[in-house]
MIBA-858783 format. One line per field, with one value per atom (N, C-alpha, C, O, CB): residue number from 0; x, y, z; residue in one letter; atom name; chain. Coordinates in nm, 2 decimals. Glycine has a CB too. Example, Ala and Ser with C-alpha at 12.3 -4.5 7.8 and 13.67 -1.06 7.14 Angstrom:
! MIBA-858783
k = [0/0/0/0/0/1/1/1/1/1]
east = [1.32/1.23/1.32/1.42/1.13/1.28/1.37/1.29/1.34/1.41]
north = [-0.57/-0.45/-0.33/-0.33/-0.45/-0.22/-0.11/0.00/0.11/-0.06]
up = [0.78/0.78/0.78/0.85/0.90/0.71/0.71/0.79/0.80/0.57]
r = [A/A/A/A/A/S/S/S/S/S]
a = [N/CA/C/O/CB/N/CA/C/O/CB]
c = [A/A/A/A/A/A/A/A/A/A]
***
This chain:
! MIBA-858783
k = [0/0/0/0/0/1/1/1/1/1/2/2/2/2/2/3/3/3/3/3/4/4/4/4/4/5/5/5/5/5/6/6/6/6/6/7/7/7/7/7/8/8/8/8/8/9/9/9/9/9/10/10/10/10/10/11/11/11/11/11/12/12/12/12/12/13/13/13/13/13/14/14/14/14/14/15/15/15/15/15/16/16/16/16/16/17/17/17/17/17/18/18/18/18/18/19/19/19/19/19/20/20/20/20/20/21/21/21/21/21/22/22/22/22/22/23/23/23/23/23/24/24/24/24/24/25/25/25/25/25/26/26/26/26/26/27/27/27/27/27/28/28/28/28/28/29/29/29/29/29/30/30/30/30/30/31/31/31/31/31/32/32/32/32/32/33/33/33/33/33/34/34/34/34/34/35/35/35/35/35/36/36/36/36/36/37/37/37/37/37/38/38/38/38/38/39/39/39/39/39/40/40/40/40/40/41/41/41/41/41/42/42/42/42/42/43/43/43/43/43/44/44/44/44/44/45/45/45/45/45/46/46/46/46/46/47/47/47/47/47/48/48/48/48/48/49/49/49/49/49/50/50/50/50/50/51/51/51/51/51/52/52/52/52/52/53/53/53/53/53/54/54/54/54/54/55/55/55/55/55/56/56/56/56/56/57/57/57/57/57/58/58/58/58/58/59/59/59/59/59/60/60/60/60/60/61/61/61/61/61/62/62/62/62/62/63/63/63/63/63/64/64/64/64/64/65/65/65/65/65/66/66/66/66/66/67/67/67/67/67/68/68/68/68/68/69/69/69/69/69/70/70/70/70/70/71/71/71/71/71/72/72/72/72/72/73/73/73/73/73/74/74/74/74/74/75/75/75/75/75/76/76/76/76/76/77/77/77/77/77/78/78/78/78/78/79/79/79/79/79/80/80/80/80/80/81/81/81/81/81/82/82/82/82/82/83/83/83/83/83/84/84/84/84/84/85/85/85/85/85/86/86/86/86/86/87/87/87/87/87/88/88/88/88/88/89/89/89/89/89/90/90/90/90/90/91/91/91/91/91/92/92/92/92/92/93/93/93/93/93/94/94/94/94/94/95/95/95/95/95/96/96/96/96/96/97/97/97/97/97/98/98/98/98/98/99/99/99/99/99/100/100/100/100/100/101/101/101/101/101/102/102/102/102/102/103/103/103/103/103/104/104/104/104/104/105/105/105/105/105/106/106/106/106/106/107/107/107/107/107/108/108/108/108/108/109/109/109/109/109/110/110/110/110/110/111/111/111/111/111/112/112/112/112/112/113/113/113/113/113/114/114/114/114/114]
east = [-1.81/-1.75/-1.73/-1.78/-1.84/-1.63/-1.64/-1.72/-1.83/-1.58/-1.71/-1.81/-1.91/-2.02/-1.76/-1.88/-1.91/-1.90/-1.79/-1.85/-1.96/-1.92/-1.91/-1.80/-2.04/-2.06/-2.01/-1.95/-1.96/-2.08/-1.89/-1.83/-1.65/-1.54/-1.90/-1.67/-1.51/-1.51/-1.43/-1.49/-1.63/-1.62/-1.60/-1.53/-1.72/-1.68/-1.60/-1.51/-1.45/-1.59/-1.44/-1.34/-1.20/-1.11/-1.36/-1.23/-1.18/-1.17/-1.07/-1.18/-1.27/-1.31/-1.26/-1.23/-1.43/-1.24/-1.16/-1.00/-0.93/-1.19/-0.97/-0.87/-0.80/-0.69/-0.88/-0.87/-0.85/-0.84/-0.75/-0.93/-0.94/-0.94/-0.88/-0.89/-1.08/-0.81/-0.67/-0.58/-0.53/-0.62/-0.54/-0.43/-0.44/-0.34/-0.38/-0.58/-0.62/-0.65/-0.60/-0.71/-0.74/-0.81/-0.90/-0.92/-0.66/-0.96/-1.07/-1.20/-1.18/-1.04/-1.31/-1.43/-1.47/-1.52/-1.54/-1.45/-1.49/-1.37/-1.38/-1.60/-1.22/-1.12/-1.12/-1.05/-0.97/-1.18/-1.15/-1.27/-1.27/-1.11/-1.38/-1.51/-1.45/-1.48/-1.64/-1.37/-1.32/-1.21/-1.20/-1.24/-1.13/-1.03/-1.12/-1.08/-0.89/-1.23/-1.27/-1.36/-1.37/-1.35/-1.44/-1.51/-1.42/-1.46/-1.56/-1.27/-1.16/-1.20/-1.24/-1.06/-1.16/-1.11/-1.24/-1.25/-1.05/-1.35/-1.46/-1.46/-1.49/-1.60/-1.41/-1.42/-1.27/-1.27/-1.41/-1.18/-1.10/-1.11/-1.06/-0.97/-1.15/-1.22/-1.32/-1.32/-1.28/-1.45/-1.54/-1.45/-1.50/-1.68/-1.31/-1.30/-1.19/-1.12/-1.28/-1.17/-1.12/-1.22/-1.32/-1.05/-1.21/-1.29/-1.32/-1.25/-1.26/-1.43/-1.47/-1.37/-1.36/-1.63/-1.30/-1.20/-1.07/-1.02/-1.16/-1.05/-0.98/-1.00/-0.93/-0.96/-1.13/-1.17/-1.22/-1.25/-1.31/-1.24/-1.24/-1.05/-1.01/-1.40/-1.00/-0.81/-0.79/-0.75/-0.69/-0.81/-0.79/-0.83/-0.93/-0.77/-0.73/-0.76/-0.82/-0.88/-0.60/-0.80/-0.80/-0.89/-0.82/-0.63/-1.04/-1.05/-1.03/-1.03/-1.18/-1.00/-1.03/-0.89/-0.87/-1.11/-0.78/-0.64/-0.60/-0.52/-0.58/-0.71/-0.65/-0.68/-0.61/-0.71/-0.82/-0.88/-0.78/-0.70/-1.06/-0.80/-0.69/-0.56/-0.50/-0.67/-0.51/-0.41/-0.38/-0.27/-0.36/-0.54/-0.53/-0.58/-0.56/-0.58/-0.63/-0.63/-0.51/-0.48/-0.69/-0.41/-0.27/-0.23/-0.17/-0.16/-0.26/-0.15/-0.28/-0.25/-0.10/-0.37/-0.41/-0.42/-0.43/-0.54/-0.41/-0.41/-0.31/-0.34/-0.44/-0.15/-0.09/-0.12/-0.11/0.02/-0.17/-0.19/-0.25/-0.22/-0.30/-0.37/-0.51/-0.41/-0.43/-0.71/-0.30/-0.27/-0.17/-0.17/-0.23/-0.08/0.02/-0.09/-0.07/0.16/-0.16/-0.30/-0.35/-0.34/-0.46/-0.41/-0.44/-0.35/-0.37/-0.49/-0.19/-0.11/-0.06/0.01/0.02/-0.07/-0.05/-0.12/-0.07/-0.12/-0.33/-0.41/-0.34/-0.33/-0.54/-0.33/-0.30/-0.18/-0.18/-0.24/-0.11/0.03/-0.01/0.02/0.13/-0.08/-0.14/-0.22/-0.19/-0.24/-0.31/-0.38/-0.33/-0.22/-0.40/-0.45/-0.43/-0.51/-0.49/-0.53/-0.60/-0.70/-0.59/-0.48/-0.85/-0.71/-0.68/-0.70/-0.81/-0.77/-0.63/-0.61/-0.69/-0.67/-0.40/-0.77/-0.81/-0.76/-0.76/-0.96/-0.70/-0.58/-0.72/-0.84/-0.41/-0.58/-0.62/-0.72/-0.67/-0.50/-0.83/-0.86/-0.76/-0.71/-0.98/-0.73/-0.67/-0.76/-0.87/-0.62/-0.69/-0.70/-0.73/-0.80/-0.64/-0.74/-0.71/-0.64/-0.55/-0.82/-0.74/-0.69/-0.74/-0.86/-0.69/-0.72/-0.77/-0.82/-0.75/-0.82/-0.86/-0.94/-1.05/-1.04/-0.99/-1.13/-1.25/-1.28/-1.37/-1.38/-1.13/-1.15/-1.29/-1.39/-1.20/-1.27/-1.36/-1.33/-1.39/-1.34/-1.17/-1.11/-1.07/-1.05/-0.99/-1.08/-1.11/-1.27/-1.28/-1.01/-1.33/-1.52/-1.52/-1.57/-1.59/-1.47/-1.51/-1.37/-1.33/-1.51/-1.32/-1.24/-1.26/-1.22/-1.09/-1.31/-1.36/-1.32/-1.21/-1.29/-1.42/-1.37/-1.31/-1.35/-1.47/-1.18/-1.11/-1.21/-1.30/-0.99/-1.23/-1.30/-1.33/-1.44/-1.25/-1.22/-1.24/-1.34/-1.44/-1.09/-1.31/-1.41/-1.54/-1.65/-1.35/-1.52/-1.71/-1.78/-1.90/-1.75/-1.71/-1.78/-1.81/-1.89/-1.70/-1.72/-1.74/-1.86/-1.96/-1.60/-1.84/-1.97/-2.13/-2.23/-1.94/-2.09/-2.23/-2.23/-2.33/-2.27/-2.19/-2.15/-2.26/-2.35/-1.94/-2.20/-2.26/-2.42/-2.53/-2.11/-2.40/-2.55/-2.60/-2.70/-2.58/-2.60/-2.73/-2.75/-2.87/-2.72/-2.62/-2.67/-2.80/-2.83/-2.53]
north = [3.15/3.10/3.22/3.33/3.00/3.19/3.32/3.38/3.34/3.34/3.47/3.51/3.44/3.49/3.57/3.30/3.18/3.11/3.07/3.14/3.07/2.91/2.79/2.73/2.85/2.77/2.66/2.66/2.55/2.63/2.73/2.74/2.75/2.71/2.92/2.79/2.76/2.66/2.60/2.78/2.58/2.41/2.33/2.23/2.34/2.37/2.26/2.23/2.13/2.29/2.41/2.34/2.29/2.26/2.30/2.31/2.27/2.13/2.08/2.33/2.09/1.93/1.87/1.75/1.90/1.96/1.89/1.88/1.80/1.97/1.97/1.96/1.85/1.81/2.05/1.80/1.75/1.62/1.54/1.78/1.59/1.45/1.45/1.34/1.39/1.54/1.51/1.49/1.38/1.60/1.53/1.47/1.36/1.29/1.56/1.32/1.20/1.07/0.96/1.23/1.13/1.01/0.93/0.81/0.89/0.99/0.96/1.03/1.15/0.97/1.01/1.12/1.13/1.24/1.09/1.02/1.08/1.08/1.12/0.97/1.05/1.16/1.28/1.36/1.11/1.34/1.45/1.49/1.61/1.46/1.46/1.53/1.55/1.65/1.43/1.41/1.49/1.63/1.71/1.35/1.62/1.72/1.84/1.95/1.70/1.82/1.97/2.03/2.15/1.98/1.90/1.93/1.99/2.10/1.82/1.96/2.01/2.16/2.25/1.95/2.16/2.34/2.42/2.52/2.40/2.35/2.43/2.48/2.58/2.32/2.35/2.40/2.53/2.62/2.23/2.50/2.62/2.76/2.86/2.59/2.76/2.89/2.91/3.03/2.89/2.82/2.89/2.94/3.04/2.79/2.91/2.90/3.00/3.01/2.77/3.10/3.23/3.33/3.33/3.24/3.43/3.55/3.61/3.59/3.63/3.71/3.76/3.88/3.94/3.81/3.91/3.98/3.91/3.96/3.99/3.77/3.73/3.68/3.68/3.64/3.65/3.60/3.74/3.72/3.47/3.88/3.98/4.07/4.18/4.09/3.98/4.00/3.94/4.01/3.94/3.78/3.76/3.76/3.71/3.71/3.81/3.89/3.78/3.82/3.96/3.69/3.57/3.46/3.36/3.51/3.45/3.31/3.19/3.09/3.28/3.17/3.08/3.04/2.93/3.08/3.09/3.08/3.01/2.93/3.24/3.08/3.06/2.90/2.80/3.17/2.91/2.74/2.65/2.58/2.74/2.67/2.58/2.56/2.47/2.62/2.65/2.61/2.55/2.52/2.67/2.54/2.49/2.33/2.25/2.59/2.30/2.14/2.13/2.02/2.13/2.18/2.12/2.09/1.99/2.22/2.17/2.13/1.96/1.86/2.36/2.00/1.92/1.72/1.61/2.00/1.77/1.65/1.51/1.41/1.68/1.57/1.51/1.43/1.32/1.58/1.54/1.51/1.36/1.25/1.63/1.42/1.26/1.15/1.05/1.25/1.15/1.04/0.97/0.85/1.06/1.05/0.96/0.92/0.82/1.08/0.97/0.91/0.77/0.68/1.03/0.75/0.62/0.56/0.44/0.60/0.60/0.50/0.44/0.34/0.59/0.47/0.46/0.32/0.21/0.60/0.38/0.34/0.15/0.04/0.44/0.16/0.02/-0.03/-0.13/0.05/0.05/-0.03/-0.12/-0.24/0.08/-0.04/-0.02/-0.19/-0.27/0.13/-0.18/-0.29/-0.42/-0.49/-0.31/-0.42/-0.59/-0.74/-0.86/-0.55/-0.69/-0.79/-0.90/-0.89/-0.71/-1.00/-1.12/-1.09/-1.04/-1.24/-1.10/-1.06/-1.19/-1.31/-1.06/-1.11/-1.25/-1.26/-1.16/-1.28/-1.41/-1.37/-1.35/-1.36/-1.50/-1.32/-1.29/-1.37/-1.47/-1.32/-1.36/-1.52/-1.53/-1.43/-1.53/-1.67/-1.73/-1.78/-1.84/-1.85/-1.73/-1.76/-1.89/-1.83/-1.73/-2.01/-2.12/-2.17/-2.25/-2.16/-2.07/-2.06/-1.98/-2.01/-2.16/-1.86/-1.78/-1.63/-1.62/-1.84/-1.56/-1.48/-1.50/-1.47/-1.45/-1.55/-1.60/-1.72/-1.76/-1.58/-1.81/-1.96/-2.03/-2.08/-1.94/-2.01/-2.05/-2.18/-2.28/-1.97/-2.17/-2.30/-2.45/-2.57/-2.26/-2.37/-2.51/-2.53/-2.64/-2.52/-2.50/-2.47/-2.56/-2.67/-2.28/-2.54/-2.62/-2.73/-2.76/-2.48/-2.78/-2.88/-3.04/-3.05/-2.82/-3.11/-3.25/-3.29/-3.27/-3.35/-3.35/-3.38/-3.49/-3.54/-3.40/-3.56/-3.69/-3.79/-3.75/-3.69/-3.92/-4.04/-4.09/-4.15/-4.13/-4.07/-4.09/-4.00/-4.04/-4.03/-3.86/-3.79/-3.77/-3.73/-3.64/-3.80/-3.84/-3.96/-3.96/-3.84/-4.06/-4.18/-4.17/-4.24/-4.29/-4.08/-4.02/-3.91/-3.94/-3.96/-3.78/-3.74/-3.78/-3.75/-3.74/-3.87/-3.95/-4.02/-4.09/-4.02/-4.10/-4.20/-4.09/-4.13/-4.25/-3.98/-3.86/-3.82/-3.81/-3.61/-3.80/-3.77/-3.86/-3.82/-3.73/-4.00/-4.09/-4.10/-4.10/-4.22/-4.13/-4.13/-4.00/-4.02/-4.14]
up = [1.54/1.42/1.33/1.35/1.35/1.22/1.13/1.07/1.10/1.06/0.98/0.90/0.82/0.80/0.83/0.76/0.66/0.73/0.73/0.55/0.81/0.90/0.81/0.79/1.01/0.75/0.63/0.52/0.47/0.58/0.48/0.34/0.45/0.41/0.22/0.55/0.66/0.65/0.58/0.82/0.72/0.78/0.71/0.73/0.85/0.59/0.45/0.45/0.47/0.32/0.38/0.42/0.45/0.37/0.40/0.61/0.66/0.71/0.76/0.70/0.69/0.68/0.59/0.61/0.67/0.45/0.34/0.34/0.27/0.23/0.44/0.50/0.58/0.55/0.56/0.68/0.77/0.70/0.71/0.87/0.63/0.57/0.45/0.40/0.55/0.36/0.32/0.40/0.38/0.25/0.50/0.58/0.66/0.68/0.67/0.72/0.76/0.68/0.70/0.80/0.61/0.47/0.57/0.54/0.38/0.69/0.75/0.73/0.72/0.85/0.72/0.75/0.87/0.92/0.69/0.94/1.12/1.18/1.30/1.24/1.14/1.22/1.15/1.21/1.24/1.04/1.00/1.05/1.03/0.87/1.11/1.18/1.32/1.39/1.18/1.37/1.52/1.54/1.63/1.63/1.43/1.45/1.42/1.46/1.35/1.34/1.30/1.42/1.44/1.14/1.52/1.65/1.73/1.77/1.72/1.79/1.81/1.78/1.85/1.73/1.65/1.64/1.67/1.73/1.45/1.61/1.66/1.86/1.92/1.61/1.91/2.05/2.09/2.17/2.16/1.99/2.04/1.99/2.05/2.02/1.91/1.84/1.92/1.95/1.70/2.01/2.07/2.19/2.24/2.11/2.27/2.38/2.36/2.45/2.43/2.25/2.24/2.25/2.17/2.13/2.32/2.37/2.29/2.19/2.45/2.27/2.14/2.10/1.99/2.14/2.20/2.19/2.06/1.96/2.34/2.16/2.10/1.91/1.81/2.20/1.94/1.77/1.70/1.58/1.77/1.75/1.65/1.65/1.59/1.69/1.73/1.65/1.55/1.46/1.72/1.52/1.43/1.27/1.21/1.47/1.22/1.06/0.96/0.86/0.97/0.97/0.86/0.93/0.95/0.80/0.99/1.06/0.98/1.05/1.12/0.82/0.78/0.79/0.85/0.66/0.75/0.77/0.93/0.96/0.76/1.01/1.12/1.16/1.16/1.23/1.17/1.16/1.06/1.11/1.07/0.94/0.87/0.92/0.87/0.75/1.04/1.07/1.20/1.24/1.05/1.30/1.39/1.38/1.47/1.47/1.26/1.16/1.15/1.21/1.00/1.10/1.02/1.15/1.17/0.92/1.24/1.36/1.47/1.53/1.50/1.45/1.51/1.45/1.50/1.53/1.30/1.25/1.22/1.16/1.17/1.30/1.29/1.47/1.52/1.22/1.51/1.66/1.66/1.72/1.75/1.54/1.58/1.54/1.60/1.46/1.42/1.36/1.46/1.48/1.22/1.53/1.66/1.77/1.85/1.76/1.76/1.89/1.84/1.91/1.90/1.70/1.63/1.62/1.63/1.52/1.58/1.55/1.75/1.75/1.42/1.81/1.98/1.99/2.01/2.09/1.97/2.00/1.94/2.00/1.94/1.82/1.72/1.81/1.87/1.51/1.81/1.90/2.01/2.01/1.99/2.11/2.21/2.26/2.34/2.19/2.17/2.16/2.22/2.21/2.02/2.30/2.44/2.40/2.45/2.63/2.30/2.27/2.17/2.12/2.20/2.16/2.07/1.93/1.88/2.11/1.90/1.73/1.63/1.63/1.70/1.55/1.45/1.33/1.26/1.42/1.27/1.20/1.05/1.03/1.20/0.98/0.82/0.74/0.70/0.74/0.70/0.59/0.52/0.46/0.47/0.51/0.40/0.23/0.21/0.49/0.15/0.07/-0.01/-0.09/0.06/-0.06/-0.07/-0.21/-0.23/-0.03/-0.31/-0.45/-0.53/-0.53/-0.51/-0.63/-0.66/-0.62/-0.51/-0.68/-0.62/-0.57/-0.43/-0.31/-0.68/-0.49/-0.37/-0.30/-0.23/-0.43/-0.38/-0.31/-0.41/-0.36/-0.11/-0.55/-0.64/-0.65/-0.62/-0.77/-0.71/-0.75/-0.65/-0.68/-0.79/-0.50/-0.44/-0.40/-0.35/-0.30/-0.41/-0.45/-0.55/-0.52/-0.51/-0.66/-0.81/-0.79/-0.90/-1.00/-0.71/-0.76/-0.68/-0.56/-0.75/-0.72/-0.73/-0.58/-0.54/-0.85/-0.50/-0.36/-0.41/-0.51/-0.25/-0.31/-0.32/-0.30/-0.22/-0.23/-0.35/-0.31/-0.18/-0.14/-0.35/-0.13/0.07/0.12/0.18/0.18/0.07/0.16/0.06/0.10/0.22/-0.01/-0.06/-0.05/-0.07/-0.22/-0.01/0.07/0.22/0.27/0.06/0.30/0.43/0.43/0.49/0.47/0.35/0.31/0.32/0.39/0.21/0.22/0.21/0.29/0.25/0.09/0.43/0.48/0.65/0.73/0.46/0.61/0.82/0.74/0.80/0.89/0.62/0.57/0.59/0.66/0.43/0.58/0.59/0.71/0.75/0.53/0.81/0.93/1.04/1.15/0.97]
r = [X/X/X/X/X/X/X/X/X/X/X/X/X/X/X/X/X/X/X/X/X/X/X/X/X/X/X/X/X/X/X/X/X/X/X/X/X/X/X/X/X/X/X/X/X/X/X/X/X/X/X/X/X/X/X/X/X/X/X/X/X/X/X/X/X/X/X/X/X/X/X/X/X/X/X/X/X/X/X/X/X/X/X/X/X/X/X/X/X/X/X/X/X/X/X/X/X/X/X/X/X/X/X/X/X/X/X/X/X/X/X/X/X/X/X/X/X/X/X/X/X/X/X/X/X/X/X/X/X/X/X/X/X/X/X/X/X/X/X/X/X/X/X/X/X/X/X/X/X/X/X/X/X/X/X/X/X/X/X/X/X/X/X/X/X/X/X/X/X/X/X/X/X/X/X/X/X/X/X/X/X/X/X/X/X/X/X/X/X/X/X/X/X/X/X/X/X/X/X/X/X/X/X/X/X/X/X/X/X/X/X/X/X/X/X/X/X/X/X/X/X/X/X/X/X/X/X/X/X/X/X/X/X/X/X/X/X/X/X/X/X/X/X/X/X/X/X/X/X/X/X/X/X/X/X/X/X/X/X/X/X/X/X/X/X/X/X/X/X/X/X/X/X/X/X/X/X/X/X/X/X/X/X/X/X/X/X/X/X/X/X/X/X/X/X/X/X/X/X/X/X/X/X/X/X/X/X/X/X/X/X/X/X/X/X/X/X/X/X/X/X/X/X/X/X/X/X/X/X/X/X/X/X/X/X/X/X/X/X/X/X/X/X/X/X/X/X/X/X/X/X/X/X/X/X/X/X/X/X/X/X/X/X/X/X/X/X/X/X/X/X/X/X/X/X/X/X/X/X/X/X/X/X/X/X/X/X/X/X/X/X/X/X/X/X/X/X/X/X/X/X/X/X/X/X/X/X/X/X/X/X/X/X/X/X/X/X/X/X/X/X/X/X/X/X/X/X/X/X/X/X/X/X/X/X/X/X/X/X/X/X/X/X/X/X/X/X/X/X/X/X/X/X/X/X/X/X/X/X/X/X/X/X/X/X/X/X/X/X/X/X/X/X/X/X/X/X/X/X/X/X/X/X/X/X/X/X/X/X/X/X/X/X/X/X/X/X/X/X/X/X/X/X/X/X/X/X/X/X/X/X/X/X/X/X/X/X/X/X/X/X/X/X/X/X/X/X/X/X/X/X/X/X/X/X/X/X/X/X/X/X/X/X/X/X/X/X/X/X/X/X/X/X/X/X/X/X/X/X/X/X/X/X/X/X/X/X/X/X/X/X/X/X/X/X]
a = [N/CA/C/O/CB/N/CA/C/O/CB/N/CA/C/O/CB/N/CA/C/O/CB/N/CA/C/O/CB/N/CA/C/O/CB/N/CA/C/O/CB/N/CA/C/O/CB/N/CA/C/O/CB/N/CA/C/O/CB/N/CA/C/O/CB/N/CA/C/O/CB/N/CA/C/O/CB/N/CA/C/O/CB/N/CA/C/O/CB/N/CA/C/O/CB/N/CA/C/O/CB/N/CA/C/O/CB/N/CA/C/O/CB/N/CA/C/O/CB/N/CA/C/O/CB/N/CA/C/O/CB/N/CA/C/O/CB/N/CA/C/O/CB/N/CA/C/O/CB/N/CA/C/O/CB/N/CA/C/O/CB/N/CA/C/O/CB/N/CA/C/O/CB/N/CA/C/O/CB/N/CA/C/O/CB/N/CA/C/O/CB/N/CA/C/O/CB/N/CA/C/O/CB/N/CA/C/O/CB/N/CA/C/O/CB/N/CA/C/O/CB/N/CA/C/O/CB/N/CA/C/O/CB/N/CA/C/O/CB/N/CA/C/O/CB/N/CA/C/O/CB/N/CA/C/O/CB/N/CA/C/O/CB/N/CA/C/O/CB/N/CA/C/O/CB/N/CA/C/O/CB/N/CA/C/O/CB/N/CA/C/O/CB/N/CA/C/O/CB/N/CA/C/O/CB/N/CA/C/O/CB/N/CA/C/O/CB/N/CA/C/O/CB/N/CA/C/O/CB/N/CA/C/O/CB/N/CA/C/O/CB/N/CA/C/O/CB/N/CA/C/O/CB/N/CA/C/O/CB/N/CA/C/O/CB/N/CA/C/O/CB/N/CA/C/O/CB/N/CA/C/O/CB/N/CA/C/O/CB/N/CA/C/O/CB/N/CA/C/O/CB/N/CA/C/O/CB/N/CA/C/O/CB/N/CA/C/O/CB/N/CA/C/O/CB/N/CA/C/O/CB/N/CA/C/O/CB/N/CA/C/O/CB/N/CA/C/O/CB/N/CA/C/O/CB/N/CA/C/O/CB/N/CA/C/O/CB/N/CA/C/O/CB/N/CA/C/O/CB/N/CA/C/O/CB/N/CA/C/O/CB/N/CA/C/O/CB/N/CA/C/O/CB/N/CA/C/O/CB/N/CA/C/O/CB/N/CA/C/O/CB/N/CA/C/O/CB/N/CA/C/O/CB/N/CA/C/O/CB/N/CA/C/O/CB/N/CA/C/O/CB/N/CA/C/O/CB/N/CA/C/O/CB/N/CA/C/O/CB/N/CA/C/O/CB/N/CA/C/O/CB/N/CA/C/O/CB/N/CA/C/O/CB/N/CA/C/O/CB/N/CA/C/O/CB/N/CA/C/O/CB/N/CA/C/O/CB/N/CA/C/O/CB/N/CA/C/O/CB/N/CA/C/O/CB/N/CA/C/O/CB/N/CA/C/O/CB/N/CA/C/O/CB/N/CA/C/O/CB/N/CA/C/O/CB/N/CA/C/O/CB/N/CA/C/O/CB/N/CA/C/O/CB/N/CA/C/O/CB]
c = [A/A/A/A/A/A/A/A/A/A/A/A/A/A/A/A/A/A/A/A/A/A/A/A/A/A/A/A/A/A/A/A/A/A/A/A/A/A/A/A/A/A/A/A/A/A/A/A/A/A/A/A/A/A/A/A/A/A/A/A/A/A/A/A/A/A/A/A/A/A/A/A/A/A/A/A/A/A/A/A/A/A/A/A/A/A/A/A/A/A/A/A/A/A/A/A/A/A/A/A/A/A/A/A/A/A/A/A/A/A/A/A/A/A/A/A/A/A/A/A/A/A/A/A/A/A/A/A/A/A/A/A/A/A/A/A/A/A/A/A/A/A/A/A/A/A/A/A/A/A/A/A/A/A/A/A/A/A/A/A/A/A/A/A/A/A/A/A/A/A/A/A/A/A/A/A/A/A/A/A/A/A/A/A/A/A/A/A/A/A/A/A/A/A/A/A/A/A/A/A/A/A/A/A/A/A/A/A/A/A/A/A/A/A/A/A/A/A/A/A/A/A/A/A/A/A/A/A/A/A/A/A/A/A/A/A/A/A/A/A/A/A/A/A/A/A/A/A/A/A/A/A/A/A/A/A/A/A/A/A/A/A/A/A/A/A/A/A/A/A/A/A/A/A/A/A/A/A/A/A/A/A/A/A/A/A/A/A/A/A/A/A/A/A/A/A/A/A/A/A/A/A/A/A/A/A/A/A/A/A/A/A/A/A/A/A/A/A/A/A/A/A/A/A/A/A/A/A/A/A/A/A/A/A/A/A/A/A/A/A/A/A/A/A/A/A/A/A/A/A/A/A/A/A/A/A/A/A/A/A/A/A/A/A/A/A/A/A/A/A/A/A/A/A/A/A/A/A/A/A/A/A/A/A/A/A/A/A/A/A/A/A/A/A/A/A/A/A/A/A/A/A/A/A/A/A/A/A/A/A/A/A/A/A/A/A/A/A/A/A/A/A/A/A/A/A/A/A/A/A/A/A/A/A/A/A/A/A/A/A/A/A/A/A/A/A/A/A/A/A/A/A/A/A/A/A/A/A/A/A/A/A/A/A/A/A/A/A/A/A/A/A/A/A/A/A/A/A/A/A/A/A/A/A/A/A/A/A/A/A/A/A/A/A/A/A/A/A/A/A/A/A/A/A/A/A/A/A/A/A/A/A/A/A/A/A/A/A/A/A/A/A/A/A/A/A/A/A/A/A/A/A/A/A/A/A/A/A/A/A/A/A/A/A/A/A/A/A/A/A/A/A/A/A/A/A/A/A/A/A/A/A/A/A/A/A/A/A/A/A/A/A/A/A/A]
***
């Protein structure tokens, strides 16, 4: 890692999850760069002049990567879908909560309770 690892990884993590607006896809893109930076030779990582520049730019490029990969993944999808709640009235479904059962079904009501 570079000179600062943590004060890099920040951030670069802050990075990643501005362009994501994930915290664990912006933890996997930054595991990512950590593995390609380890997997440049020390040759290779005392060439480059700027590691923090460099890392930040191997995020920019990786982060559009993770988002066509999730947007695939959503496409992708085989399973059974469960639909939306519905609403009924209001916000939380207060108003059909507080609104007067009809006469039928409060004699039906009381009718399975006693049984």
């Amino acid at each position: 890692m570079p000179r600062a690892p943590s004060a890099v990884g920040r951030h670069t993590v802050r990075v990643a999850y501005e362009m994501l607006g994930s915290a664990a896809d912006a933890e996997d893109v930054m595991q990512e760069t950590c593995l390609r930076w380890a997997d440049l030779c020390e040759d290779g990582q005392s060439e480059v002049q700027n590691p923090r520049a460099y890392l930040v730019r191997i995020v920019t490029r990786q982060a559009p990567n993770r988002l066509r990969t999730l947007a695939r993944r959503r496409e992708d999808y085989v399973g059974e879908w469960l639909p939306e709640p519905r609403l009924l009235h209001g916000i939380h479904g207060y108003a059909a909560m507080t609104r007067p059962m009809p006469a039928g079904h409060a004699v039906q009501a009381g009718i399975t309770r006693a049984a």
